[in-house]
FILUM-241134 format. One record per residue (C-alpha): residue number from 1; x, y, z; residue in one letter. Coordinates in nm, 4 decimals. Layout:
// FILUM-241134
rec num:NUM, east:X, north:Y, up:Z, residu:A
...
This chain:
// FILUM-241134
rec num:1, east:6.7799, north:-7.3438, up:-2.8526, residu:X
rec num:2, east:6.4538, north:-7.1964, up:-2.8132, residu:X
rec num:3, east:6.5677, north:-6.8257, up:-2.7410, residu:X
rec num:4, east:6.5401, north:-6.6181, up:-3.0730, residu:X
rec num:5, east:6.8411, north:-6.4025, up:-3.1502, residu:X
rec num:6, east:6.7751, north:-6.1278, up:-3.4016, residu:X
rec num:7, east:7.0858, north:-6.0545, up:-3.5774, residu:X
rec num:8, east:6.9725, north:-5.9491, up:-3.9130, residu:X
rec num:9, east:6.7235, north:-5.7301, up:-4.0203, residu:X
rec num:10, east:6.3996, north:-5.9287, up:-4.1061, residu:X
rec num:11, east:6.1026, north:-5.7963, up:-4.2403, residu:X
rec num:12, east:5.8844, north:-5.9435, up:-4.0404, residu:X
rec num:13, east:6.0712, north:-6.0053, up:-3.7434, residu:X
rec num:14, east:5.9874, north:-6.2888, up:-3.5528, residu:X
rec num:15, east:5.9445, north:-6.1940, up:-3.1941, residu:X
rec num:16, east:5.8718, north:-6.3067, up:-2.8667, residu:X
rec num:17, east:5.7108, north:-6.2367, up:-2.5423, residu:X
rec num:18, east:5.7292, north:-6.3849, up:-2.1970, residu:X
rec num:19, east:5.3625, north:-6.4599, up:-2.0148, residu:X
rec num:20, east:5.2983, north:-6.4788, up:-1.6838, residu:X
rec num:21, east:5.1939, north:-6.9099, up:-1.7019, residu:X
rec num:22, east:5.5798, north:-6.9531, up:-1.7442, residu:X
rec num:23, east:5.4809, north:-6.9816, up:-2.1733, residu:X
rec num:24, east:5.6810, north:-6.7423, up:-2.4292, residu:X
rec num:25, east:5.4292, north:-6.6335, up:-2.7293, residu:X
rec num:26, east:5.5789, north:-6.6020, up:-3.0436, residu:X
rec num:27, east:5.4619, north:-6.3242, up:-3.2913, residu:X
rec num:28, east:5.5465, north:-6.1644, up:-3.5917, residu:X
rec num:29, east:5.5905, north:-5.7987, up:-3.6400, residu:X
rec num:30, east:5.6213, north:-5.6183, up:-3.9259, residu:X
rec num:31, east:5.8015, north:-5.2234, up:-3.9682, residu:X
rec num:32, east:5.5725, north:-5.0442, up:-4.1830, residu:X
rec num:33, east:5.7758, north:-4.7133, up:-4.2394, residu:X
rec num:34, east:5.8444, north:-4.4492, up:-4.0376, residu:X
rec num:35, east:5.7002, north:-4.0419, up:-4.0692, residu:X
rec num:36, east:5.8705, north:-3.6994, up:-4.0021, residu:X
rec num:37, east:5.7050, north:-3.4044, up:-3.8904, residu:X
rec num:38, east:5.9153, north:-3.1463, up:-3.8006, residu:X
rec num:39, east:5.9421, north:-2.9926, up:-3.4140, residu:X
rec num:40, east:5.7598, north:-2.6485, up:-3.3852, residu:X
rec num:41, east:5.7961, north:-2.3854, up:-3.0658, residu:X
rec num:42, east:5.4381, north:-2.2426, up:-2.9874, residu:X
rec num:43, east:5.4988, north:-2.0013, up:-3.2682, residu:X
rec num:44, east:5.5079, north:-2.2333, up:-3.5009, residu:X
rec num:45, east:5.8582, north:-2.2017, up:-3.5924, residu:X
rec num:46, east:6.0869, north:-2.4541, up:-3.7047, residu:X
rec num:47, east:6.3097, north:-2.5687, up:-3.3712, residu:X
rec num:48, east:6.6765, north:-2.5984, up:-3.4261, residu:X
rec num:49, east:6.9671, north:-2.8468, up:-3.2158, residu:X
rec num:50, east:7.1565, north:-2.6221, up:-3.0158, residu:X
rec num:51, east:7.4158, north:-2.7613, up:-2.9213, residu:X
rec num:52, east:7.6573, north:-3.1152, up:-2.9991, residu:X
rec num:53, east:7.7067, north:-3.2599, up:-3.3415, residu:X
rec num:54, east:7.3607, north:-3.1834, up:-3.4500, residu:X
rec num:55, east:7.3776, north:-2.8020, up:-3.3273, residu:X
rec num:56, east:7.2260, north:-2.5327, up:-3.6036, residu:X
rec num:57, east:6.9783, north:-2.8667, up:-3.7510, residu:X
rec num:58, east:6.6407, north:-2.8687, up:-3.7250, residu:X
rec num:59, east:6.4604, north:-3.1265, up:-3.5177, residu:X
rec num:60, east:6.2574, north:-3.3762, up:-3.6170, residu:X
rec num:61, east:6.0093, north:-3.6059, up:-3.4162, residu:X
rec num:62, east:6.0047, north:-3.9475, up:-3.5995, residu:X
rec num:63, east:5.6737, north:-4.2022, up:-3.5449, residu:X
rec num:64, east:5.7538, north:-4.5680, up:-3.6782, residu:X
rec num:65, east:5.4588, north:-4.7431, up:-3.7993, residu:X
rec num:66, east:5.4678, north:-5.1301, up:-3.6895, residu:X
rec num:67, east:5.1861, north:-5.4277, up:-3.6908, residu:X
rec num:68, east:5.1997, north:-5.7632, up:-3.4684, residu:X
rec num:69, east:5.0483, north:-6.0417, up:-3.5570, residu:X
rec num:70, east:5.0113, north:-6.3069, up:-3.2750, residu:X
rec num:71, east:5.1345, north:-6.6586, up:-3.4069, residu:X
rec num:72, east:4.9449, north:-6.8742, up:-3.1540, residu:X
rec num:73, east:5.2745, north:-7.0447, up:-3.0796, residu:X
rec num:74, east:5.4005, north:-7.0972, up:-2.7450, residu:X
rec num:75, east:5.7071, north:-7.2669, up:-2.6148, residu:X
rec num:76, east:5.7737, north:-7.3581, up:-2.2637, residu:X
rec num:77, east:6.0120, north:-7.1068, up:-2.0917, residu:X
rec num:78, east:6.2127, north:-7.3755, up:-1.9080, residu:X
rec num:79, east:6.2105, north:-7.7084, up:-2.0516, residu:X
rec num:80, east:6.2496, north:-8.0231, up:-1.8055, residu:X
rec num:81, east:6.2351, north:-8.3436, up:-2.0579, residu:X
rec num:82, east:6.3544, north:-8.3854, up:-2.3860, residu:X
rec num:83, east:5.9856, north:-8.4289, up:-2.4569, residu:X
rec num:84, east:5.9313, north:-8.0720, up:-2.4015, residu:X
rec num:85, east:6.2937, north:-7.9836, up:-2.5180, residu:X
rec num:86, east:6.1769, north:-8.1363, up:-2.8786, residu:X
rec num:87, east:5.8458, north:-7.9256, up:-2.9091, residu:X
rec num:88, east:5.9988, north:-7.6132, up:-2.8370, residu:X
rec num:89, east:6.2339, north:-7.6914, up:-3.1432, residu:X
rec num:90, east:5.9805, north:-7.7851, up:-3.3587, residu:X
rec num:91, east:5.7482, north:-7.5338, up:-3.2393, residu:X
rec num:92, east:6.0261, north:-7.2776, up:-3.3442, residu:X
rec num:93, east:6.0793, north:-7.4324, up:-3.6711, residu:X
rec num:94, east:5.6891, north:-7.3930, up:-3.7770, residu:X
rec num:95, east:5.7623, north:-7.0294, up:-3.6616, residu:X
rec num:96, east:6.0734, north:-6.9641, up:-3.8910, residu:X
rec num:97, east:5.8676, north:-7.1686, up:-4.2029, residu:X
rec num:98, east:5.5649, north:-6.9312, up:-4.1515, residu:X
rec num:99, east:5.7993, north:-6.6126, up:-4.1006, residu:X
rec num:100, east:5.9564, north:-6.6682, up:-4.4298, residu:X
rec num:101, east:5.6123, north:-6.7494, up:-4.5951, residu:X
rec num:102, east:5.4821, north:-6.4220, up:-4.5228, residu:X
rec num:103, east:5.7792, north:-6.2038, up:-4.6372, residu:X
């Protein structure tokens, strides 16, 4: 129950990441846009697709802007007991509630 599963599109997401100490840290990231700036040869000319279902379109290279912001929450990779079976649930829980606080 503790595995997050991101099927919608959240703004932020609530993410995780697996540490070495056998912990997963729980974050939340947040997609601040995205910029354009169109590909250029050295001569400073506009580069075009040239071949496939783009072919005769000019490239693009596309940055997305995102932030993290670490939670401080950590639930235990592989849970023995129900002791640790119950934090991890609540632990996810405070998670979700402070995910949806900050949307």
């Amino acid at each position: 129950m503790a595995k997050l599963e991101n099927k919608t599109k959240e703004n932020p997401k609530l993410e995780q990441n697996r540490l070495s100490d056998g912990r997963i840290s729980l974050y939340l990231e947040y997609y601040l846009g995205r910029e354009e700036k169109p590909v250029l040869d050295e001569n400073g000319n506009q580069v075009y697709y040239e071949s496939g279902k783009m072919q005769g379109k000019p490239k693009f290279a596309v940055k997305h802007h995102r932030r993290k912001e670490n939670l401080s929450l950590y639930l235990i990779e592989k849970p023995r007991t129900p002791a640790e079976r119950q934090q991890n649930k609540e632990t996810l829980e405070l998670a979700v509630k402070i995910r949806a606080e900050r949307e």
